[in-house]
N, CA, C and O atoms as a Tripos MOL2 file, in Angstrom:
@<TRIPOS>MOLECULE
protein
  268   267    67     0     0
PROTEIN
NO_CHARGES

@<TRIPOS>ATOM
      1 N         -37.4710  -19.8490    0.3160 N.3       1 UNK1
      2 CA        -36.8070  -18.5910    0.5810 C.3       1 UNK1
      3 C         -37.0570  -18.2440    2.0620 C.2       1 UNK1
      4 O         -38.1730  -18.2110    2.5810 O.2       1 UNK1
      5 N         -35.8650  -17.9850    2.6920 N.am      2 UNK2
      6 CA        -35.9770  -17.1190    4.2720 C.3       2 UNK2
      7 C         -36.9590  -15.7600    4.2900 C.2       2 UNK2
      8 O         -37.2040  -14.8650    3.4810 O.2       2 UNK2
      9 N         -37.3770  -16.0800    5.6160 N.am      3 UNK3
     10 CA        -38.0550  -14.7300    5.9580 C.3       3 UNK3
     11 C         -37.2140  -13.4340    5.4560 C.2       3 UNK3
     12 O         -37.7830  -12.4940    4.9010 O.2       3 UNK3
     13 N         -35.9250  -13.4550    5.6750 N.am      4 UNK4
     14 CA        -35.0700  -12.3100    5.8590 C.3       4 UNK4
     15 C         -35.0500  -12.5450    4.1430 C.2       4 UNK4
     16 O         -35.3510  -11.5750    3.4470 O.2       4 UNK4
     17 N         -34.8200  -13.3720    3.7250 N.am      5 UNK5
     18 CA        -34.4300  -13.2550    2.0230 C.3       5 UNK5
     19 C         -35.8400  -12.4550    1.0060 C.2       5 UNK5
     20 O         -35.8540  -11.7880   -0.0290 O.2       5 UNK5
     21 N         -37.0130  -13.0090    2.0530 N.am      6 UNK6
     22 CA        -38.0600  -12.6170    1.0310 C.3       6 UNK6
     23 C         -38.1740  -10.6440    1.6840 C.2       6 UNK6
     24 O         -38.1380   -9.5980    1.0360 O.2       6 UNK6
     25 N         -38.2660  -10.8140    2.6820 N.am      7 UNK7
     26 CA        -38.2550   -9.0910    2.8990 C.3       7 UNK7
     27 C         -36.6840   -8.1760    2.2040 C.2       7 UNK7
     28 O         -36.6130   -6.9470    2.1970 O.2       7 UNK7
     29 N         -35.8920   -8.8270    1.8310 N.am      8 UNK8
     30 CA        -34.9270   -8.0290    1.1280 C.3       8 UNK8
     31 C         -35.6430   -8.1320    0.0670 C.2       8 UNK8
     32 O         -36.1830   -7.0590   -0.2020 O.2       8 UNK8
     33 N         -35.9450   -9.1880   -0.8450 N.am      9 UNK9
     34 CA        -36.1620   -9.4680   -2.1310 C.3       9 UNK9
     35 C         -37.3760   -8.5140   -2.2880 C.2       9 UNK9
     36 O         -37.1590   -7.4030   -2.7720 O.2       9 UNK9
     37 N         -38.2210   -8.7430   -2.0410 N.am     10 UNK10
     38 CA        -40.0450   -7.8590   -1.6200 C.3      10 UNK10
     39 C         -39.9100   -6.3790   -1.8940 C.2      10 UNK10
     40 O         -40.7190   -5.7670   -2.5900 O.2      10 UNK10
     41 N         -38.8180   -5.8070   -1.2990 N.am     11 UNK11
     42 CA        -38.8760   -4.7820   -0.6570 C.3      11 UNK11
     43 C         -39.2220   -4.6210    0.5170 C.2      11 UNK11
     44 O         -38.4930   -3.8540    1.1480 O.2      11 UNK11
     45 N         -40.2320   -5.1410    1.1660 N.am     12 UNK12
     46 CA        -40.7410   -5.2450    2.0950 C.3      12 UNK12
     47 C         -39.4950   -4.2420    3.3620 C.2      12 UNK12
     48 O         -38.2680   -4.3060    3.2830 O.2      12 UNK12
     49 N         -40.0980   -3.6010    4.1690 N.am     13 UNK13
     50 CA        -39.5600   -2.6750    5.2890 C.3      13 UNK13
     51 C         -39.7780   -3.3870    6.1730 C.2      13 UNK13
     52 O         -40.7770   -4.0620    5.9210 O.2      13 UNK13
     53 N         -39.1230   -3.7260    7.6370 N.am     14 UNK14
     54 CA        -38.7370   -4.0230    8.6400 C.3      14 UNK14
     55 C         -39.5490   -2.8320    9.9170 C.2      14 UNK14
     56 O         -39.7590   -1.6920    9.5030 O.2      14 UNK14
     57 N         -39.8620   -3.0820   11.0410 N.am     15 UNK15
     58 CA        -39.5410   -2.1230   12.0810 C.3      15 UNK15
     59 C         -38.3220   -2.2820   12.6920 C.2      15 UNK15
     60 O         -38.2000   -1.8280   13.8290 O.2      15 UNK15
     61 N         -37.0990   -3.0120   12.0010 N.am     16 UNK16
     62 CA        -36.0600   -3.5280   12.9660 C.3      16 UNK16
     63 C         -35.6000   -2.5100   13.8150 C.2      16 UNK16
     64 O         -36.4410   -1.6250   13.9720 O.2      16 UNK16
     65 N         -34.6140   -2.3530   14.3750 N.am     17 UNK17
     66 CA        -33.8910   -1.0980   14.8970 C.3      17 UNK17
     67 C         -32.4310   -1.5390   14.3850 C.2      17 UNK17
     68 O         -32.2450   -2.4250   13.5500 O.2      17 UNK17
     69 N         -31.5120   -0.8500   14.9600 N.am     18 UNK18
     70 CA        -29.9500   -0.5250   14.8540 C.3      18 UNK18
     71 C         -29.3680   -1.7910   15.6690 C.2      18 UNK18
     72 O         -29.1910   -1.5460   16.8630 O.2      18 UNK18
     73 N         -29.0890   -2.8920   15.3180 N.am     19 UNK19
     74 CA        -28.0090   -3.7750   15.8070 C.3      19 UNK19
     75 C         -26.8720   -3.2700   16.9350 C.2      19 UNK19
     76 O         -25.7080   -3.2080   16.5390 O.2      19 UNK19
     77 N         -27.1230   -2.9600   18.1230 N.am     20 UNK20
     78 CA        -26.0790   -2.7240   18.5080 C.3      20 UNK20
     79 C         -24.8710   -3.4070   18.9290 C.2      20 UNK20
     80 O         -24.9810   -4.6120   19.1540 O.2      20 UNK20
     81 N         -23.5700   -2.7770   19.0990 N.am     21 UNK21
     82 CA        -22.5910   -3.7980   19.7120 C.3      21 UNK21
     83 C         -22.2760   -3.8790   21.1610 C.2      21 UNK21
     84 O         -22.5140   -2.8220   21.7470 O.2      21 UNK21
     85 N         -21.8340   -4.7830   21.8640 N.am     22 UNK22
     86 CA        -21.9390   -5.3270   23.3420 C.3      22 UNK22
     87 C         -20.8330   -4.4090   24.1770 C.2      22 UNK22
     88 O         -19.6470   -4.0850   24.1200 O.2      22 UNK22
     89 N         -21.9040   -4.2270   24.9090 N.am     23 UNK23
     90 CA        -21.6050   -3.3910   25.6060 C.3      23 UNK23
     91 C         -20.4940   -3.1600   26.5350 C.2      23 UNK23
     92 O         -19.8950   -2.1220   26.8190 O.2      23 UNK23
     93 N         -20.3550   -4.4060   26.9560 N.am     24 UNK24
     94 CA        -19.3540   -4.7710   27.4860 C.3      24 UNK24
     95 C         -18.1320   -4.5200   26.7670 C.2      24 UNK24
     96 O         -17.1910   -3.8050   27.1140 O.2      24 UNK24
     97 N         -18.3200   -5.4370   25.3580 N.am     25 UNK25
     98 CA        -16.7510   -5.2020   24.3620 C.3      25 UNK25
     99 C         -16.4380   -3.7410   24.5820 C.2      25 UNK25
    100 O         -15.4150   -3.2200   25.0240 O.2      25 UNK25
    101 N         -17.8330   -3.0880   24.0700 N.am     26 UNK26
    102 CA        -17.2180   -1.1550   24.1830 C.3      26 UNK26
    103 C         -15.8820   -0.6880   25.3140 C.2      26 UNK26
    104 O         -14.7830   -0.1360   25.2740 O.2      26 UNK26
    105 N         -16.7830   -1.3010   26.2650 N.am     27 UNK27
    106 CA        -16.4490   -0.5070   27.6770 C.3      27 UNK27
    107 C         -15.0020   -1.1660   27.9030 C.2      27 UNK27
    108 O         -14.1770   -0.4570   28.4780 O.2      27 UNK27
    109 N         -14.5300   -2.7490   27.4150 N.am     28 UNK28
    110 CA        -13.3260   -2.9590   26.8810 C.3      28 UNK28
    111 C         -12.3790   -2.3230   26.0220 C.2      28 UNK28
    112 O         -11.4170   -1.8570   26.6310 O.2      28 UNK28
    113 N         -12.3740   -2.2170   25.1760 N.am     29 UNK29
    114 CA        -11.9920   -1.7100   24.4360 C.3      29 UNK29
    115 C         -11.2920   -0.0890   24.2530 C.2      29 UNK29
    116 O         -10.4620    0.3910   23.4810 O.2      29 UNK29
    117 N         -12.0150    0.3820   25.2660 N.am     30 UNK30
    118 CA        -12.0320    1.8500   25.5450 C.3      30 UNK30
    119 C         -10.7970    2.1140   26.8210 C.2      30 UNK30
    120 O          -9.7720    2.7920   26.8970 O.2      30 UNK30
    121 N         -11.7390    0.9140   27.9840 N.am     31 UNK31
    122 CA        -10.1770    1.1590   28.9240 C.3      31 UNK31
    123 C          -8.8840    0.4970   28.1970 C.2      31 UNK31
    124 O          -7.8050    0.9510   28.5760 O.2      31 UNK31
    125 N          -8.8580   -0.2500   27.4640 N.am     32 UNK32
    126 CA         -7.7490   -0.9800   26.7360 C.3      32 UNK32
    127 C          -6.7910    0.2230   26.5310 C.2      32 UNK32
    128 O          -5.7530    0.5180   27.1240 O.2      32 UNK32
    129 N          -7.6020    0.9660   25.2830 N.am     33 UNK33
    130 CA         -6.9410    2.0410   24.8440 C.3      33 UNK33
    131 C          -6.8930    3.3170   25.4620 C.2      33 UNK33
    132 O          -5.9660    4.0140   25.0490 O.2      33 UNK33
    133 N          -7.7150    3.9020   26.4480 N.am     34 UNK34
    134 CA         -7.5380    4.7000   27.7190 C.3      34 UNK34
    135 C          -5.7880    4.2970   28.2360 C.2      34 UNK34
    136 O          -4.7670    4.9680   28.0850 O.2      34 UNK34
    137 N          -5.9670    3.0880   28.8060 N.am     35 UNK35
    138 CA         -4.7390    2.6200   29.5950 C.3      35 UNK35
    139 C          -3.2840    2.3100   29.0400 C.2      35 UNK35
    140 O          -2.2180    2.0680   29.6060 O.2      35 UNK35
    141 N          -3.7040    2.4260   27.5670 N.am     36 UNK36
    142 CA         -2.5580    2.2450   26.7540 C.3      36 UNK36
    143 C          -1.5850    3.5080   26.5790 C.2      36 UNK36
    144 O          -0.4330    3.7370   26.9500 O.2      36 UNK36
    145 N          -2.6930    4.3390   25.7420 N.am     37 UNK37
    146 CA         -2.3290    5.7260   24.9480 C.3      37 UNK37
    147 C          -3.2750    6.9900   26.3660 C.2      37 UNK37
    148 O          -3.4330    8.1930   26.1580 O.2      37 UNK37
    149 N          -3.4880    6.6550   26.9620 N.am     38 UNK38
    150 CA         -4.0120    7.9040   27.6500 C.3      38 UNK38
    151 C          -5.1760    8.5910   27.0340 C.2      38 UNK38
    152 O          -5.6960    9.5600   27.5860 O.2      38 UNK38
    153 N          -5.4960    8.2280   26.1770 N.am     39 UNK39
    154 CA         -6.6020    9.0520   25.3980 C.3      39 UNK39
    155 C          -7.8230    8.7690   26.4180 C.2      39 UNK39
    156 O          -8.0250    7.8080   27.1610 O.2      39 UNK39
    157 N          -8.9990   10.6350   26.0550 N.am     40 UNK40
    158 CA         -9.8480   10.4320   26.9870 C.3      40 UNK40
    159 C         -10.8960    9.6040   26.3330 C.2      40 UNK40
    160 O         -10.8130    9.2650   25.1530 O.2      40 UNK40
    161 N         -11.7900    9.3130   27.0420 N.am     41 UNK41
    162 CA        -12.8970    8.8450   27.0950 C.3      41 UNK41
    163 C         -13.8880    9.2060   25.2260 C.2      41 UNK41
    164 O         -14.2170    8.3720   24.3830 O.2      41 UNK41
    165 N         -14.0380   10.4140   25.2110 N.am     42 UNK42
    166 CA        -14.8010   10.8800   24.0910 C.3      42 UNK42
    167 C         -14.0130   10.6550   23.5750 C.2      42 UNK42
    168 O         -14.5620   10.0380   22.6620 O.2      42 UNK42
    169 N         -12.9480   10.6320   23.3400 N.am     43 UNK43
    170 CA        -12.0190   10.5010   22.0390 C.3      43 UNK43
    171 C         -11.4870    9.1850   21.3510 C.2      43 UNK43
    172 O         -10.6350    9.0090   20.4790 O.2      43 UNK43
    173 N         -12.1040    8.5320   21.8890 N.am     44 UNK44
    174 CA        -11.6650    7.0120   21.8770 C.3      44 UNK44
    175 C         -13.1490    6.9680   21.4510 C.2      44 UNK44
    176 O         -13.2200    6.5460   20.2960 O.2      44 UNK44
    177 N         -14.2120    7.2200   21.9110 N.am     45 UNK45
    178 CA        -15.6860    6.8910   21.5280 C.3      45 UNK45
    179 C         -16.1300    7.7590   20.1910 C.2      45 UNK45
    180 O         -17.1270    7.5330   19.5050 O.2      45 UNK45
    181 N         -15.2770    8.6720   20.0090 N.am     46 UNK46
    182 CA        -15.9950    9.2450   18.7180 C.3      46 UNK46
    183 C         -14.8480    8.5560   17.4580 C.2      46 UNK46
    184 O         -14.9980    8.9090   16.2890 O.2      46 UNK46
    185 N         -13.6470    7.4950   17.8660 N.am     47 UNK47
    186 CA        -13.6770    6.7920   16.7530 C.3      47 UNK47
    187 C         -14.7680    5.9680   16.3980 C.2      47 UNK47
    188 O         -15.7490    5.5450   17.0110 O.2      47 UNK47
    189 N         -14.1730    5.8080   14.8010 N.am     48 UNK48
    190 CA        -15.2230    4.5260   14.2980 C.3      48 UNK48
    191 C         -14.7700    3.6770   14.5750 C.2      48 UNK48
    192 O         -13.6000    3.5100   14.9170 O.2      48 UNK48
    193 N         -15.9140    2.6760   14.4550 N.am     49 UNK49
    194 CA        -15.4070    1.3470   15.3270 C.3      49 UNK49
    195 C         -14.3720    0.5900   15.0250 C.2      49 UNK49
    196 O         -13.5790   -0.0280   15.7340 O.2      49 UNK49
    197 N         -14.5390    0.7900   13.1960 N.am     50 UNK50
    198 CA        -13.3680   -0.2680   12.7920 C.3      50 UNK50
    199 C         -12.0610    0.1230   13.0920 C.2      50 UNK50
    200 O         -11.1080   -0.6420   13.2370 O.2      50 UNK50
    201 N         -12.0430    1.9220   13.2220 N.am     51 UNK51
    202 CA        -10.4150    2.3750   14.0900 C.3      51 UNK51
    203 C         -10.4240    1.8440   15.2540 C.2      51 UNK51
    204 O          -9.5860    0.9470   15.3410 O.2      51 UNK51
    205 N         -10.9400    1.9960   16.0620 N.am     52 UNK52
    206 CA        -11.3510    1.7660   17.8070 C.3      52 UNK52
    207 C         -10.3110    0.3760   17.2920 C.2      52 UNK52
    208 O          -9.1550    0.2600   17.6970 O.2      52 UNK52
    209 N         -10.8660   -0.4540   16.4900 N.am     53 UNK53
    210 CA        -10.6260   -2.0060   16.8090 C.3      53 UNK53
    211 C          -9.4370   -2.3770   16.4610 C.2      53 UNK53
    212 O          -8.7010   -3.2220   16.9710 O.2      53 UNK53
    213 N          -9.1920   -1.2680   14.9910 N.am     54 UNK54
    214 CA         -7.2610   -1.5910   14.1710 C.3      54 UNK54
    215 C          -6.7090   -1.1160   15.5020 C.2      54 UNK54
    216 O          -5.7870   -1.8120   15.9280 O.2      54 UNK54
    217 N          -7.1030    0.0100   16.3200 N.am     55 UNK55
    218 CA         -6.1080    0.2320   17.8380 C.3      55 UNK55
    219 C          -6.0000   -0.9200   18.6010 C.2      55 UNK55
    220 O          -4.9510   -1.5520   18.7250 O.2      55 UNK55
    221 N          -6.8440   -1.1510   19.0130 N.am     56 UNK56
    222 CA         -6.7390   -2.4540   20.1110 C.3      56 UNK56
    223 C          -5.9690   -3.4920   19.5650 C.2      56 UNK56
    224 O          -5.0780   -4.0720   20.1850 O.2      56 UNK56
    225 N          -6.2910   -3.7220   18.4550 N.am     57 UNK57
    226 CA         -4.9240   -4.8770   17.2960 C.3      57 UNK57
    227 C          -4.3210   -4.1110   17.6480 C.2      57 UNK57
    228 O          -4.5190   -3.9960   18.8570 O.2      57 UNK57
    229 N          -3.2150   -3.0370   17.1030 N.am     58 UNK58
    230 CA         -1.7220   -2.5660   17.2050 C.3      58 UNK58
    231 C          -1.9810   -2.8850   18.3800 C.2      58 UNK58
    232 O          -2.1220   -4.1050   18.4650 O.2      58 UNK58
    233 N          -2.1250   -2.3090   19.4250 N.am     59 UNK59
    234 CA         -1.9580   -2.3080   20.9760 C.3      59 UNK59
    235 C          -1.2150   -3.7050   21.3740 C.2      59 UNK59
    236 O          -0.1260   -3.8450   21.9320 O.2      59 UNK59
    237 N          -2.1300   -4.6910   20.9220 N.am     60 UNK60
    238 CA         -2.2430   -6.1700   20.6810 C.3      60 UNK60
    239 C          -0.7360   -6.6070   20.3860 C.2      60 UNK60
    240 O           0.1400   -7.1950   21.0210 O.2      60 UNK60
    241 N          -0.8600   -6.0060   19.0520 N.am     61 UNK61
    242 CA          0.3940   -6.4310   18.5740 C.3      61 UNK61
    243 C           2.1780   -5.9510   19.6330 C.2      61 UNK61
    244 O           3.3220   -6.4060   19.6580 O.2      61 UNK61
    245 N           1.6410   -5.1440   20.1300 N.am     62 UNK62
    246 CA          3.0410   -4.2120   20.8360 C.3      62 UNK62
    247 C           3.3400   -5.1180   22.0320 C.2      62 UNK62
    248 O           4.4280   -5.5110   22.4530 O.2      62 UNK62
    249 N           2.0070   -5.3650   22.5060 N.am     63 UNK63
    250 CA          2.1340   -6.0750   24.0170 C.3      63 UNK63
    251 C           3.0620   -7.5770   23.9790 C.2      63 UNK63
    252 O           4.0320   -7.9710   24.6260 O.2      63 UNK63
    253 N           2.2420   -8.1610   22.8960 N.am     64 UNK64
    254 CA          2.8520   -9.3510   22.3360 C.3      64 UNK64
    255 C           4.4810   -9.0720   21.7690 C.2      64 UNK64
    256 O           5.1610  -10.0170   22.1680 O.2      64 UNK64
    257 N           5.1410   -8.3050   21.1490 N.am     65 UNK65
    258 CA          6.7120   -8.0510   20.8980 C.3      65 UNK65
    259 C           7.1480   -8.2310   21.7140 C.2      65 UNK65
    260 O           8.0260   -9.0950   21.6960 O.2      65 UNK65
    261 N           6.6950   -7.2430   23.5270 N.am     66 UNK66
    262 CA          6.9480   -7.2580   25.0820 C.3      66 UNK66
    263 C           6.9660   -8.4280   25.7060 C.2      66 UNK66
    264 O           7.3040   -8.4270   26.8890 O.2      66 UNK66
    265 N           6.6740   -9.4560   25.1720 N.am     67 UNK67
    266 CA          6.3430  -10.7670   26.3150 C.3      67 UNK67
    267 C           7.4420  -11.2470   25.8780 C.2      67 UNK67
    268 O           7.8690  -12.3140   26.3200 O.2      67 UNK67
@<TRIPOS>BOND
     1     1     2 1
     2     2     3 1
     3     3     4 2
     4     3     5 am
     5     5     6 1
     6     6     7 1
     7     7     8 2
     8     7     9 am
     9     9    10 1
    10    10    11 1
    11    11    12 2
    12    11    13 am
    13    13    14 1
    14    14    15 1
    15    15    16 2
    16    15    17 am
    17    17    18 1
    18    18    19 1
    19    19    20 2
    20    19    21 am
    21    21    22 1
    22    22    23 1
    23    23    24 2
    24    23    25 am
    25    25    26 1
    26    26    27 1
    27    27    28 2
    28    27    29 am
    29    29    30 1
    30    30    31 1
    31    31    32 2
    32    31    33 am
    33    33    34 1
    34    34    35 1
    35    35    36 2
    36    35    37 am
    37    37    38 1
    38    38    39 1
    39    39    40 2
    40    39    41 am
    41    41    42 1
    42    42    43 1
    43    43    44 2
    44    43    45 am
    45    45    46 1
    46    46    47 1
    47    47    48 2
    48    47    49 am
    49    49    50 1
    50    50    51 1
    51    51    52 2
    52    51    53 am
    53    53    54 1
    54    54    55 1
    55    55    56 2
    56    55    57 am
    57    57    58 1
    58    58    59 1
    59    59    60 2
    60    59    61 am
    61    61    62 1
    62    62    63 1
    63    63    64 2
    64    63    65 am
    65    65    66 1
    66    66    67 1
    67    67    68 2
    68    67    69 am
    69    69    70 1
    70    70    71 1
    71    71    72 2
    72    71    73 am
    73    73    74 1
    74    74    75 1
    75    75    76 2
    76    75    77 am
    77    77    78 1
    78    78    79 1
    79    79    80 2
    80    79    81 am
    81    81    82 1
    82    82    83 1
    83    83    84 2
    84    83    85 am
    85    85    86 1
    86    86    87 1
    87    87    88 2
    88    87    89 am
    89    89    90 1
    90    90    91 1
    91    91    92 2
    92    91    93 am
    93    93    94 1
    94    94    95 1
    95    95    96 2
    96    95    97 am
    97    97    98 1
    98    98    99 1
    99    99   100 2
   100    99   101 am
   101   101   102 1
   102   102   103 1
   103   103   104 2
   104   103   105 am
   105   105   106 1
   106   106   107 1
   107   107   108 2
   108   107   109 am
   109   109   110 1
   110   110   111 1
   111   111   112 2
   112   111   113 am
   113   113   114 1
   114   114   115 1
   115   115   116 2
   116   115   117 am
   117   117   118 1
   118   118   119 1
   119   119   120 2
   120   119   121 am
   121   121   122 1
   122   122   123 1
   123   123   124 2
   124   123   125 am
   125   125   126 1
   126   126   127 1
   127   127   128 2
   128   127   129 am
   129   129   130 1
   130   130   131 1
   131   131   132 2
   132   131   133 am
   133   133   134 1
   134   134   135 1
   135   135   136 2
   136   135   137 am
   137   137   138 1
   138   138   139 1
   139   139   140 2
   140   139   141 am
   141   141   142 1
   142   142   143 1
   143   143   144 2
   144   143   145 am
   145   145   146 1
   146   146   147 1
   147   147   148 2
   148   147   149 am
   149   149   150 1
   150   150   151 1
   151   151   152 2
   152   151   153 am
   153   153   154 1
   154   154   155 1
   155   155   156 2
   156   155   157 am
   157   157   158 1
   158   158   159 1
   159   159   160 2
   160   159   161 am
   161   161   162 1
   162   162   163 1
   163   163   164 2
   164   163   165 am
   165   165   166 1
   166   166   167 1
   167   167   168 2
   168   167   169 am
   169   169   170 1
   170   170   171 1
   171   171   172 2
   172   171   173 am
   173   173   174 1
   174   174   175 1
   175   175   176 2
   176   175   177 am
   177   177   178 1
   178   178   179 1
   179   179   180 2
   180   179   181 am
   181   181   182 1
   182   182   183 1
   183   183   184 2
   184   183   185 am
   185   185   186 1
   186   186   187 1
   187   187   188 2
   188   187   189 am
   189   189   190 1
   190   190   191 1
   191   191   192 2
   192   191   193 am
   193   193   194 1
   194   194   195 1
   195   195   196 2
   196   195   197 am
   197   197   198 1
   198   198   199 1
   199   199   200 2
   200   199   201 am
   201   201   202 1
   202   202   203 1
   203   203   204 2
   204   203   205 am
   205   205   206 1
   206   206   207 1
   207   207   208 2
   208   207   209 am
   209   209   210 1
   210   210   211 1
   211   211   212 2
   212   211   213 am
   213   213   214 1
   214   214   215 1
   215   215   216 2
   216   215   217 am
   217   217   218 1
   218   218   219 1
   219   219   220 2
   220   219   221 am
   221   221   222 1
   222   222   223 1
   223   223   224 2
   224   223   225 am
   225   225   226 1
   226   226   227 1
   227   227   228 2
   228   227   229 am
   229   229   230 1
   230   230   231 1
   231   231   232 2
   232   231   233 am
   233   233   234 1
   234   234   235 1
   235   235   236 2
   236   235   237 am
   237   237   238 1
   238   238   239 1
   239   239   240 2
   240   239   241 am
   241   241   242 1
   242   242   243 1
   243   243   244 2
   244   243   245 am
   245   245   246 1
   246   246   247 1
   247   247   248 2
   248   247   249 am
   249   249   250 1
   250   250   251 1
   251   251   252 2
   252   251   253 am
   253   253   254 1
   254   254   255 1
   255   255   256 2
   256   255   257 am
   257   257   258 1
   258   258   259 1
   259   259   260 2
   260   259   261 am
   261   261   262 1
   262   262   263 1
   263   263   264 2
   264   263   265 am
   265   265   266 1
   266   266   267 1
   267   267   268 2
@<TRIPOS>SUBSTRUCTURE
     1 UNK1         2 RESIDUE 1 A UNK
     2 UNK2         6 RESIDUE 1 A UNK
     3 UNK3        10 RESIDUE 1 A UNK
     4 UNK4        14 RESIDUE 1 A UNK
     5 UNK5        18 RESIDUE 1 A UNK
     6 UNK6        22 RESIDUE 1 A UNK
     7 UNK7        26 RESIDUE 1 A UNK
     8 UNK8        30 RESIDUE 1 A UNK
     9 UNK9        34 RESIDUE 1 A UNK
    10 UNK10       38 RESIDUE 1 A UNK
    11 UNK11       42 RESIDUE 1 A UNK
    12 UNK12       46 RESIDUE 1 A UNK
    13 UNK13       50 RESIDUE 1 A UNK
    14 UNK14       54 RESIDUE 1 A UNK
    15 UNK15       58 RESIDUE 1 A UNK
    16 UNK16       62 RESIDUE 1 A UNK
    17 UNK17       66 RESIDUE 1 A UNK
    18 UNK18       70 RESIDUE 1 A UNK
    19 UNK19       74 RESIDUE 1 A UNK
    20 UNK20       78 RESIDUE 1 A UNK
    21 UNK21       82 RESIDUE 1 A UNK
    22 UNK22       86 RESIDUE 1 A UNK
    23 UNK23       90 RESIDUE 1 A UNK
    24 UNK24       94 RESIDUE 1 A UNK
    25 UNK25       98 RESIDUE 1 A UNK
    26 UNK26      102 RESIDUE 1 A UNK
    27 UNK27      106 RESIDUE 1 A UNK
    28 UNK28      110 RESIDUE 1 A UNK
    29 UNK29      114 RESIDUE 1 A UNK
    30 UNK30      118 RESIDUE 1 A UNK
    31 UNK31      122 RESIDUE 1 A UNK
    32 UNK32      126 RESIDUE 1 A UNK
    33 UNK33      130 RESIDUE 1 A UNK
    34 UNK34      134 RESIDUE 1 A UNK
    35 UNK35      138 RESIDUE 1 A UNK
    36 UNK36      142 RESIDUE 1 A UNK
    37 UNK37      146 RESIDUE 1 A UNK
    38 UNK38      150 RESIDUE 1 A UNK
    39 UNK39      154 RESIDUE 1 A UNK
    40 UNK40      158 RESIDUE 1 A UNK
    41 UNK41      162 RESIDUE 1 A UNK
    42 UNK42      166 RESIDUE 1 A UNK
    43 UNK43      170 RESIDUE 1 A UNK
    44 UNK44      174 RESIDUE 1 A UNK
    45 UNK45      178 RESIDUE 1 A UNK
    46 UNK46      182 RESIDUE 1 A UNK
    47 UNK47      186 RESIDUE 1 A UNK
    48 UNK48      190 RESIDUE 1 A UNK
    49 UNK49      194 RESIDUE 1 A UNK
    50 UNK50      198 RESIDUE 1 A UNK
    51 UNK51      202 RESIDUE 1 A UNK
    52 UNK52      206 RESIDUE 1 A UNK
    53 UNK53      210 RESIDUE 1 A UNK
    54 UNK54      214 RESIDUE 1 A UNK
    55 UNK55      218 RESIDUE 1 A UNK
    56 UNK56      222 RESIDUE 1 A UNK
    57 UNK57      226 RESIDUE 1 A UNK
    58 UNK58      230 RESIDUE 1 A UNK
    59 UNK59      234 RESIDUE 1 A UNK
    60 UNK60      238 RESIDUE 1 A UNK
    61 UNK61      242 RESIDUE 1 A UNK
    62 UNK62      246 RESIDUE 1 A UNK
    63 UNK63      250 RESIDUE 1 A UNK
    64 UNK64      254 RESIDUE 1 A UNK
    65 UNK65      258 RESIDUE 1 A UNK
    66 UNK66      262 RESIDUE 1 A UNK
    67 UNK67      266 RESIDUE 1 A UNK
């Protein structure tokens, strides 16, 4: 059994922290849709991510019809 399998299985608690996502992608993602739809800054960041990301797909998808 994995380390990670026996501390799920155990119970066993972690000190892990919060996985974050790259930072970079963010800061992508944001002017993507900034530059697309005009939306500001906070408003694009207080979606959830998985919206943030179905945007950047449509976006995706529109640009691609255009070519």
């Amino acid at each position: 059994m994995s380390p990670l399998q026996y501390s799920i299985f155990s119970g066993a608690r972690t000190s892990g922290g919060v996985v974050s996502y790259p930072s970079d992608t963010l800061y992508e993602e944001v002017a993507f849709i900034a530059y697309h739809f005009h939306w500001s800054q906070n408003d694009i960041l207080n979606l959830e991510h998985t919206t943030r990301q179905r945007w950047v797909g449509e976006i995706n998808k529109i640009n691609q019809k255009l070519i």
